[in-house]
C-alpha positions in Angstrom: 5.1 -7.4 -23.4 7.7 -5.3 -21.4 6.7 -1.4 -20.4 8.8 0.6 -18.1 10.3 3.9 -17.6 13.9 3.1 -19.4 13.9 1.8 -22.8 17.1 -0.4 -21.3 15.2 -2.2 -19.0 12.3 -2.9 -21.1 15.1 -3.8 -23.5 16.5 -6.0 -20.7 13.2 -7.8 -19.9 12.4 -8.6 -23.4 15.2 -10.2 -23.7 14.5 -12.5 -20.4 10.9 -13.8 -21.9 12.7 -14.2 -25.8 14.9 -16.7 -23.6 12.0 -18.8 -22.1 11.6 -16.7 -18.9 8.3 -16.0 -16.9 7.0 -12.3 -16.6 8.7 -12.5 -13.0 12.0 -13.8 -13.8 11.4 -10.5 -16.5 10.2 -8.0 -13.8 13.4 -8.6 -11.5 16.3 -8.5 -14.7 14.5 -5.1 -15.1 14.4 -3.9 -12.0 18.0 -5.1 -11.0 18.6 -3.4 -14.5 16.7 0.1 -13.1 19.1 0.5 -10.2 22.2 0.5 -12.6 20.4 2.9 -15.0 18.3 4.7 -13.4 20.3 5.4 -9.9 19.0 9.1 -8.9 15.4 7.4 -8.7 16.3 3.6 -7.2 19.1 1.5 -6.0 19.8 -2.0 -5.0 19.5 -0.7 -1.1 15.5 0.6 -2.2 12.5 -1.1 -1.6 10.1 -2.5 -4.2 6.5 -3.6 -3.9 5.2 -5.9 -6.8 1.2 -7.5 -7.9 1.5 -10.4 -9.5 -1.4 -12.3 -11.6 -1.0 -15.7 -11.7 -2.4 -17.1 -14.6 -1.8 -20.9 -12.8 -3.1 -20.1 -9.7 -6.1 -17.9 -11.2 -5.5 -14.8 -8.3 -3.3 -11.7 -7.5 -0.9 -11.6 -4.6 1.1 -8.8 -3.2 5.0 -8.6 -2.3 6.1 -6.7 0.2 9.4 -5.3 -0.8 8.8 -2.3 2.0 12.2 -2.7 4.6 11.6 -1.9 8.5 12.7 0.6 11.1 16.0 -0.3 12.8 14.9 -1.6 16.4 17.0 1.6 18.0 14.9 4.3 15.9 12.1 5.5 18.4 10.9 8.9 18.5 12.4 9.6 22.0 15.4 9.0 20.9 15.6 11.1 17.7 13.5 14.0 20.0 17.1 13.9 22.1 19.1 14.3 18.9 16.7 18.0 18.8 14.3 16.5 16.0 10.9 16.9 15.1 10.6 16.1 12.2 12.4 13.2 10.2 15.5 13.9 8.1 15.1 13.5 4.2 18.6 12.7 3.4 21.4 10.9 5.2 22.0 7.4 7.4 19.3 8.6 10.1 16.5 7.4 7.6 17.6 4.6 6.5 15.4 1.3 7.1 16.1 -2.4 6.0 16.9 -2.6 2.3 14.1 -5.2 1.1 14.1 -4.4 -2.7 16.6 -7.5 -3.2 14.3 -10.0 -0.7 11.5 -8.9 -2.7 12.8 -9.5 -6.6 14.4 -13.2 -5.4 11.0 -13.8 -3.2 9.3 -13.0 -6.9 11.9 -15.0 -8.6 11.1 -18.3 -5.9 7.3 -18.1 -6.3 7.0 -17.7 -9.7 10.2 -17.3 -12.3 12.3 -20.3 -13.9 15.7 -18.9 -15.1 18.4 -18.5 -13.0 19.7 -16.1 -10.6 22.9 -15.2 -13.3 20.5 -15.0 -16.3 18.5 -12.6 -14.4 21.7 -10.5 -12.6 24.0 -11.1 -15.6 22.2 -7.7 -17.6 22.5 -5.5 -15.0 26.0 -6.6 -14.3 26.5 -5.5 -17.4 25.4 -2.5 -17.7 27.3 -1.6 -14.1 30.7 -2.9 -15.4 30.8 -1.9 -19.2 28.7 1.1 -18.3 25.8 2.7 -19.9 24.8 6.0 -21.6 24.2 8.4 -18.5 20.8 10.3 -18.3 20.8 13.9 -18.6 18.5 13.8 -15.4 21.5 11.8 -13.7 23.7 14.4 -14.6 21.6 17.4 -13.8 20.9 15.5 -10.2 24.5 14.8 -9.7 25.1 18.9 -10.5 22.4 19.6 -7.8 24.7 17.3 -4.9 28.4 17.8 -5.9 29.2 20.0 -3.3 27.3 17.7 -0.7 29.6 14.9 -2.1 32.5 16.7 -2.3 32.4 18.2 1.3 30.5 16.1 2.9 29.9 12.3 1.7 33.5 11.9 0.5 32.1 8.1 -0.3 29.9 9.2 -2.6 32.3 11.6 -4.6 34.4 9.0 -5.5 31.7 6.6 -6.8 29.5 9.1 -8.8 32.0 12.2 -9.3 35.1 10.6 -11.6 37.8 12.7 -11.8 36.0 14.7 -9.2 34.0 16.2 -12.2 29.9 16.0 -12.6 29.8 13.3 -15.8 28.5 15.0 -18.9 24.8 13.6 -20.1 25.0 10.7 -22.6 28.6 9.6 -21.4 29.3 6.1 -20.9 29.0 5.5 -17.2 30.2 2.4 -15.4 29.6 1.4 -11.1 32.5 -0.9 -11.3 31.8 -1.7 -7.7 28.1 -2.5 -7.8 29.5 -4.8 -10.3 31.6 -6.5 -8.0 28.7 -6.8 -5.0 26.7 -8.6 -7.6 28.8 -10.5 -9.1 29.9 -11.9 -5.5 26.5 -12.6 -5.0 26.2 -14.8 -7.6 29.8 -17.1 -6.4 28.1 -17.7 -3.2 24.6 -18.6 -4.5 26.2 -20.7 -7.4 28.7 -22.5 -4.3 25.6 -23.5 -2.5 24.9 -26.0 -5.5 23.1 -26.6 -9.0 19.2 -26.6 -7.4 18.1 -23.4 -8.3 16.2 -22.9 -5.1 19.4 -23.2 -2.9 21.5 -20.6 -5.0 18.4 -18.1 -4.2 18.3 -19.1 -1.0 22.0 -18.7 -0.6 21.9 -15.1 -1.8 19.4 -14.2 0.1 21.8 -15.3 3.0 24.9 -13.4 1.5 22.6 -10.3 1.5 20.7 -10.0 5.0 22.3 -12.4 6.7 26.1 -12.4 5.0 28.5 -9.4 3.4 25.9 -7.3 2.3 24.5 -6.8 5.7 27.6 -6.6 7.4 29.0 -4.0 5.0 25.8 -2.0 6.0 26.3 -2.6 9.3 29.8 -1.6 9.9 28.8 1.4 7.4 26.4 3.1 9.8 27.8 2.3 13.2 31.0 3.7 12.2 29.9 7.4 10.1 28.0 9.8 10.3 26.2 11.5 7.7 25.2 16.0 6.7 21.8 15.4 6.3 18.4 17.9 5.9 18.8 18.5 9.3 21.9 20.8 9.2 24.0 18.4 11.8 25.7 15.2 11.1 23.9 12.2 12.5 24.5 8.5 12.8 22.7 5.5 11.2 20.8 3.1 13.3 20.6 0.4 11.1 22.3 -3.2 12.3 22.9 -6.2 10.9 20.6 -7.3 13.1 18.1 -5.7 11.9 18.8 -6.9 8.3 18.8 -9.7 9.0 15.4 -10.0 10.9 13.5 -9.2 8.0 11.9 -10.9 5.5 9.2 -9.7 2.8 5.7 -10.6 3.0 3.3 -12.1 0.3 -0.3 -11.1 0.7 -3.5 -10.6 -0.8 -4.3 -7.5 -2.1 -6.8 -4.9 -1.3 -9.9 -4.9 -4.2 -12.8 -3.2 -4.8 -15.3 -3.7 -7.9 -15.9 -1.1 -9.2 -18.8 -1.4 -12.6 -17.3 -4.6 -14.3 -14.0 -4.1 -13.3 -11.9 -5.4 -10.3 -9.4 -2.9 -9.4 -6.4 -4.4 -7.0 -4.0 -2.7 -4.8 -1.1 -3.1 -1.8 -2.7 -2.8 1.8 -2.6 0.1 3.5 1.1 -0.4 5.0 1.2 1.8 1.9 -1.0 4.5 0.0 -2.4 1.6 -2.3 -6.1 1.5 -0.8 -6.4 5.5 -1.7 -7.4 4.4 -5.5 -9.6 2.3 -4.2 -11.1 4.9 -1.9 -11.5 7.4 -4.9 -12.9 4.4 -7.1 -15.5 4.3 -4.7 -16.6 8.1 -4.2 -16.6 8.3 -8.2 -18.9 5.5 -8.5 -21.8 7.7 -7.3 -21.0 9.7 -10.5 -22.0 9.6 -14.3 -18.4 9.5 -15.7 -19.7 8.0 -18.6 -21.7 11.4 -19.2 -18.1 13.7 -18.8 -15.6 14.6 -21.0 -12.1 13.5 -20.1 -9.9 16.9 -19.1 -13.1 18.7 -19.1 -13.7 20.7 -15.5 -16.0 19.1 -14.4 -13.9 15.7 -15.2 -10.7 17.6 -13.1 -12.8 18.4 -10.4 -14.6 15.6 -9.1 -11.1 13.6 -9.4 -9.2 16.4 -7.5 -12.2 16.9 -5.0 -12.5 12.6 -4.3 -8.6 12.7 -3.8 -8.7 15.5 -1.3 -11.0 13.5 0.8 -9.2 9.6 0.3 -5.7 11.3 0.4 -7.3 13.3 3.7 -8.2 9.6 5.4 -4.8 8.4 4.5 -3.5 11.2 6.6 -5.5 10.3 9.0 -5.9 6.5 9.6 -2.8 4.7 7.0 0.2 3.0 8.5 1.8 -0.5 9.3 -1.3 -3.1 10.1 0.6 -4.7 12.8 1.4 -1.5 15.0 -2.1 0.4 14.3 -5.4 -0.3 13.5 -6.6 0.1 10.0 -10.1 0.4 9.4 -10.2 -0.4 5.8 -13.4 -1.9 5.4 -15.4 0.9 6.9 -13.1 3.0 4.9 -14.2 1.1 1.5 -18.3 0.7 3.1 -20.8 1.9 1.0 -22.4 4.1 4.0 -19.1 5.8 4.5 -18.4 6.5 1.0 -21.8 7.9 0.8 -22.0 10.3 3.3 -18.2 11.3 2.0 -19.3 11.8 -1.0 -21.8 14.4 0.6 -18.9 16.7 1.1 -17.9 17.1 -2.7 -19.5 20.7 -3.6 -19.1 22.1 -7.1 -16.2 24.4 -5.1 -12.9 23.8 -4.5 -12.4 22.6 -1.0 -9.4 24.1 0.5 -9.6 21.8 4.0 -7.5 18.4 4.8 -11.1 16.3 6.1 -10.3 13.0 7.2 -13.8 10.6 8.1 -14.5 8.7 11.4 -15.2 5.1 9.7 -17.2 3.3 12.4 -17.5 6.7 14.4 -13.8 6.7 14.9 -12.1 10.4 15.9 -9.5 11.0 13.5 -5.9 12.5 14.3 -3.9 14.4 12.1 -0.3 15.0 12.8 1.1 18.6 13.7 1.7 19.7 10.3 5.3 21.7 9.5 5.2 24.8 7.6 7.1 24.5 4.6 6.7 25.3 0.6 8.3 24.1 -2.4 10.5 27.0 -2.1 12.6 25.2 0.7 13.6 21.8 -0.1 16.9 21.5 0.0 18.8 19.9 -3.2 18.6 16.4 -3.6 16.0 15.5 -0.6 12.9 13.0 -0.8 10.9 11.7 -3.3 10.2 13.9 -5.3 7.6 14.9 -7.6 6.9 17.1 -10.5 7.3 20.8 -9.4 5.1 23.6 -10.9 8.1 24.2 -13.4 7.7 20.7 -14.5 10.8 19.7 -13.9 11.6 16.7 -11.2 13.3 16.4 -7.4 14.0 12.7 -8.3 11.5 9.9 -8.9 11.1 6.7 -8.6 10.8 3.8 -11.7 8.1 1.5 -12.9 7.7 -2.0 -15.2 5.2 -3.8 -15.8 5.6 -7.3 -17.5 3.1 -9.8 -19.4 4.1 -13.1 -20.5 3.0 -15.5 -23.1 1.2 -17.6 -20.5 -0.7 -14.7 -19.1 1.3 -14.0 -16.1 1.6 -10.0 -14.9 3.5 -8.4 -13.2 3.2 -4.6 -12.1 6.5 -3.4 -9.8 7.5 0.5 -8.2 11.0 0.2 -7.6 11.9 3.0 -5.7 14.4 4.7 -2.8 18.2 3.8 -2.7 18.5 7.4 -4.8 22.0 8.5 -5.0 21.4 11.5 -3.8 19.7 9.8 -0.5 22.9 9.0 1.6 26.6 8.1 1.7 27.6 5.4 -0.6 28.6 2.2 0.9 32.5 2.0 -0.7 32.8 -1.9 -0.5 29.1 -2.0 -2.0 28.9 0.7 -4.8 25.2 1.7 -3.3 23.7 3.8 -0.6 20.6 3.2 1.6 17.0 3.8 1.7 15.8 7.4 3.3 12.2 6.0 3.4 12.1 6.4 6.7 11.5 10.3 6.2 7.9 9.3 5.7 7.3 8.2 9.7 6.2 10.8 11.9 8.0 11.9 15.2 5.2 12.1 17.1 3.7 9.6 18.9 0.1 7.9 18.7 -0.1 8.7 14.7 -0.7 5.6 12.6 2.3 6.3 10.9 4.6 7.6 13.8 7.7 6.2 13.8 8.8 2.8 15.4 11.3 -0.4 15.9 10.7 -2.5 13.3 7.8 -0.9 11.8 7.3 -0.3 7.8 6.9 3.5 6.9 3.9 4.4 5.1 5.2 4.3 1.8 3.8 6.3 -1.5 4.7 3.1 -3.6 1.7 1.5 -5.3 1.8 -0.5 -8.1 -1.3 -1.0 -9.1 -3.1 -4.3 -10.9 -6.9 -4.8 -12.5 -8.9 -7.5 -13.8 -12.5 -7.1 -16.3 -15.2 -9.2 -16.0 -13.5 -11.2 -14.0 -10.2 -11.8 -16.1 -7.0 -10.2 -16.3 -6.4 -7.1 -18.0 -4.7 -4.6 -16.8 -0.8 -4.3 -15.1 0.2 -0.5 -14.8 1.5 2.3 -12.5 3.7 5.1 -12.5 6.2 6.8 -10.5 5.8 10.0 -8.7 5.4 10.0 -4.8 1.9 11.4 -3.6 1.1 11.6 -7.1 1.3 8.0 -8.5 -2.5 7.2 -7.3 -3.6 10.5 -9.0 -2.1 9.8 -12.4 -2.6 6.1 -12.2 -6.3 6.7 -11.7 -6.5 9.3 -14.6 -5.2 6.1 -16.7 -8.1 4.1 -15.8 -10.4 6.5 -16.0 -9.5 7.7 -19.1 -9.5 4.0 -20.4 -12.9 2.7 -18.8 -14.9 5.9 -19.3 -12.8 8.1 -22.3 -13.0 5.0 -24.8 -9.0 5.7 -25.2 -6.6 3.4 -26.0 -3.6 2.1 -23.7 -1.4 4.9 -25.3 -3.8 7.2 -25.9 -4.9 7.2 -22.1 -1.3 7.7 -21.0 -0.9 10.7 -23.6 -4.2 12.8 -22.7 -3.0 15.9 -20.9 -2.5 15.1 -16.9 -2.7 16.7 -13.5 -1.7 16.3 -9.9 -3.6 18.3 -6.6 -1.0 18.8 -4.2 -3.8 20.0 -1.7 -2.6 17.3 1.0 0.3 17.6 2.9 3.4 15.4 1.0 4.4 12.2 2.4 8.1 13.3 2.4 10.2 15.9 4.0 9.5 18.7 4.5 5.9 18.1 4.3 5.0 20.9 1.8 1.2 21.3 0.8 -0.7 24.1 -1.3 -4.2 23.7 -0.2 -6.8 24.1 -3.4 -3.4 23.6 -5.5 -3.8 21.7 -8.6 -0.6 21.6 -11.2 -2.1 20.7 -14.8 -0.1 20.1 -17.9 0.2 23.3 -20.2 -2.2 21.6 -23.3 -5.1 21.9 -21.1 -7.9 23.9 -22.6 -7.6 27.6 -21.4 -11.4 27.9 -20.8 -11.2 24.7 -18.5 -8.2 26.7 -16.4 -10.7 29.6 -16.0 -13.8 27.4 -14.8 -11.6 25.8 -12.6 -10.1 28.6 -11.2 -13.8 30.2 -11.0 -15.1 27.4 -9.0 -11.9 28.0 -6.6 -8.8 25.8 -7.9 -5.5 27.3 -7.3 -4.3 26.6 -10.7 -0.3 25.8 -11.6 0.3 25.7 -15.2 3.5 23.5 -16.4 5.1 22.0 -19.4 3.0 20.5 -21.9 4.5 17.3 -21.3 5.2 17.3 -17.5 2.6 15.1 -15.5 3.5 11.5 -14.7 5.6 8.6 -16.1 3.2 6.3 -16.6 3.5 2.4 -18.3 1.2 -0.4 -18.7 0.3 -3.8 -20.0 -3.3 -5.2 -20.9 -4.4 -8.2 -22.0 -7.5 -7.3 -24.2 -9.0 -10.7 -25.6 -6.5 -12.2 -27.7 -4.2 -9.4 -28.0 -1.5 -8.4 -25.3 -0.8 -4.7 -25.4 1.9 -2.3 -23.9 2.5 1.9 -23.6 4.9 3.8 -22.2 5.2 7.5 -21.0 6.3 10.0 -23.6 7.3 12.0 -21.1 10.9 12.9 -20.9 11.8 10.8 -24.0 13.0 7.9 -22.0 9.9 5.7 -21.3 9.5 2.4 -23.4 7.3 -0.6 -24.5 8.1 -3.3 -26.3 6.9 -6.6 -27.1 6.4 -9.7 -29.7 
């Protein structure tokens, strides 16, 4: 089973397992597929973190695909450049690609087919082109004058002819083409063993053309960004080339029978696992899914896990994380103390272990003032997007899974690279430029990404691959999925359907750090006597399009029977399987 948020890439990833391959050799053909379809919400020079069960090895690891601060970003030095807060767009905030380490670091621990069969579809689909997305379009409508006045680079790889190309035409990034398909000649030179051609394409990447290109890219432009000025990129190919991905364990927690499993907290991952453990003090069983009282306790228990993320989230090795006391019973407990049948319209972080939280110096800013094209983007009141990210999730006949968030690399992020046909990363927007934060910006560290896949097992055995895309949202509507599935009695597609909802109550993760304290966005089929108790008991309620909330996929293994859903959200979303 293949579930994503393009019916191209699920298509793509079928086709890898049909042939013999693994769920991972699956997962990367799909993402490599995403950045060539799906370009305004990833890119080859994104970032990707990925769960895998390993049905051999009976566990779940974690690869991180996060990239790192170049070693001359420091928050002195952007503080001279008259910053204070971290731009959204441009070559400033760009960190190490590590998308492409992570997919081949997937592909070397647990895939079998080769590096062409898994690049050859998305080759494809960059130099015959593919049907454009009417969201590609509408994004590329929102940037054209940026392009066209200002990242001259990127004008002539997404503008043809100058023009914005119409929705549904055939679209083709002849040059991405190339960059892959010169990857592949120097993998394939370094010999038949299938280990060395992935080891040489690593190389070419962060050690060979790829990083040089990047290189020479930012120390020779600079880049309009949200800032107003021009600024340089700080990225080397030194810094490419010191990084590497890591494989870990993942963060759990049990919650009834089920063991719920998540990235560490170099990430927002743990946050689930946070809520999972306030709501076990509750009778969910007893509630009725999209009920008030259901929307409440879920938007009150994020307030308070999204609060400590705030507060105490960032890069393990520059900052101490004190995830267990965060997860402890006692903690949880006397959190769970602060949940009134009221909205709460304050950011609370705990002190785990008696520890004195700090919070950064929050911006003022609304949704009202994001410029075009900035951050990662989630649904506005309107229901409409700011840019996304993408999601697949992969089971294979052996019981492997696979649940990925491909993300950043957006064309409307920075400059496109000419001699690559991609632009960078602008994750680095999510570190702070003030010092002694968790997340505060520094060499070599990973920003505090929104990314989480997200990965659970019942009674002890696989079941469960699925995530969404989404920014601050993607725990929210990720955890709605498994609630609805462990205490709604819903199916896989029937949980993903049921009318959704996001709190944007915390500030966001990206520029310009917008928040709507007691603000809760709900999808327009809600019930209009749950709005009114939820408004009574003090929820600032947003009403959008029926169909607005989330883009979320899965796969389950349930007994003998695999299973797959996909969002139909947007008409674009798609499962498939055999």
């Amino acid at each position: 089973m293949v579930a994503s948020t393009h019916w191209l890439a699920s298509s793509v990833g079928m086709s890898i397992l049909e042939r013999g391959g693994t769920a991972a050799d699956a997962a990367a053909a799909s993402g490599f597929a995403l950045q060539v379809v799906e370009p305004h919400l990833n890119g080859p020079g994104g970032e990707v973190p990925i769960i895998v069960w390993s049905q051999e090895q009976q566990k779940a690891e974690v690869i991180n695909g996060q990239g790192t601060a170049p070693q001359a970003a420091t928050v002195a030095r952007l503080k001279d450049m008259g910053l204070d807060i971290m731009p959204g767009t441009g070559l400033l905030s760009a960190v190490v690609p590590g998308a492409f380490g992570a997919w081949l670091t997937l592909l070397q621990r647990h895939g079998r087919l080769s590096l062409s069969e898994i690049l050859q579809p998305a080759i494809s689909l960059a130099a015959k082109g593919h049907p454009l997305l009417p969201n590609v379009s509408n994004a590329l409508h929102t940037v054209k004058d940026l392009f066209t006045e200002h990242w001259p680079t990127s004008a002539q790889t997404w503008l043809p002819g100058g023009t914005v190309p119409k929705p549904h035409t055939r679209f083709r990034n002849t040059v991405l083409a190339e960059t892959y398909t010169r990857l592949l000649q120097e993998a394939e030179a370094a010999g038949t063993s299938r280990d060395a051609q992935l080891d040489a394409a690593r190389h070419a990447w962060y050690q060979g053309f790829v990083a040089e290109a990047i290189g020479n890219f930012c120390a020779n432009n600079q880049a309009m960004d949200t800032s107003g000025q021009t600024n340089p990129g700080l990225l080397t190919a030194e810094d490419i080339a010191g990084w590497q991905p890591e494989v870990e364990a993942p963060q759990t927690l049990e919650y009834h029978n089920y063991t719920v499993c998540k990235t560490g907290p170099w990430g927002q991952g743990p946050v689930m696992l946070q809520q999972l453990a306030l709501l076990a003090g509750y009778d969910l069983d007893a509630l009725t899914p999209g009920s008030a009282e259901w929307v409440h306790l879920i938007t009150e228990t994020h307030k308070l896990a999204f609060a400590d993320r705030e507060a105490w989230y960032g890069d393990p090795r520059f900052t101490e994380v004190p995830l267990e006391d965060l997860l402890s019973p006692d903690y949880t407990a006397a959190r769970r103390q602060l949940i009134g049948q009221q909205a709460s319209t304050e950011l609370l972080p705990g002190s785990p272990g008696g520890r004195t939280p700090v919070l950064p110096d929050y911006p003022e800013a609304s949704l009202t003032t994001i410029p075009a094209g900035v951050g990662e983007p989630t649904v506005a009141p309107t229901g409409e997007t700011r840019g996304d990210t993408c999601h697949v999730d992969v089971v294979d006949s052996a019981g492997m899974m696979i649940s990925a968030t491909p993300s950043g690399g957006w064309l409307q992020s920075s400059p496109t690279i000419p001699e690559l046909g991609f632009c960078l990363t602008s994750r680095a927007q999510m570190f702070w430029l003030q010092e002694g934060l968790p997340n505060s910006l520094r060499p070599g560290a990973r920003p505090r990404t929104t990314l989480t896949p997200s990965f659970a097992l019942r009674d002890g055995k696989p079941w469960l691959a699925f995530g969404t895309p989404g920014g601050d949202s993607q725990d929210q509507w990720s955890l709605q999925l498994f609630l609805n599935l462990v205490h709604g009695g819903m199916n896989l597609q029937e949980a993903i359907d049921a009318p959704a909802f996001h709190s944007t109550h915390v500030p966001s993760s990206f520029y310009p750090r917008e928040s709507h304290p007691a603000q809760i966005v709900m999808e327009g089929r809600f019930d209009d006597a749950v709005l009114a108790q939820l408004r009574s008991r003090g929820h600032d309620v947003v009403v959008g399009k029926d169909w607005s909330e989330g883009r979320l996929s899965a796969v389950a293994r349930d007994g003998e029977w695999f299973k797959a859903a996909a969002n139909p959200r947007g008409a674009q979303g798609y499962a498939v399987g055999r």
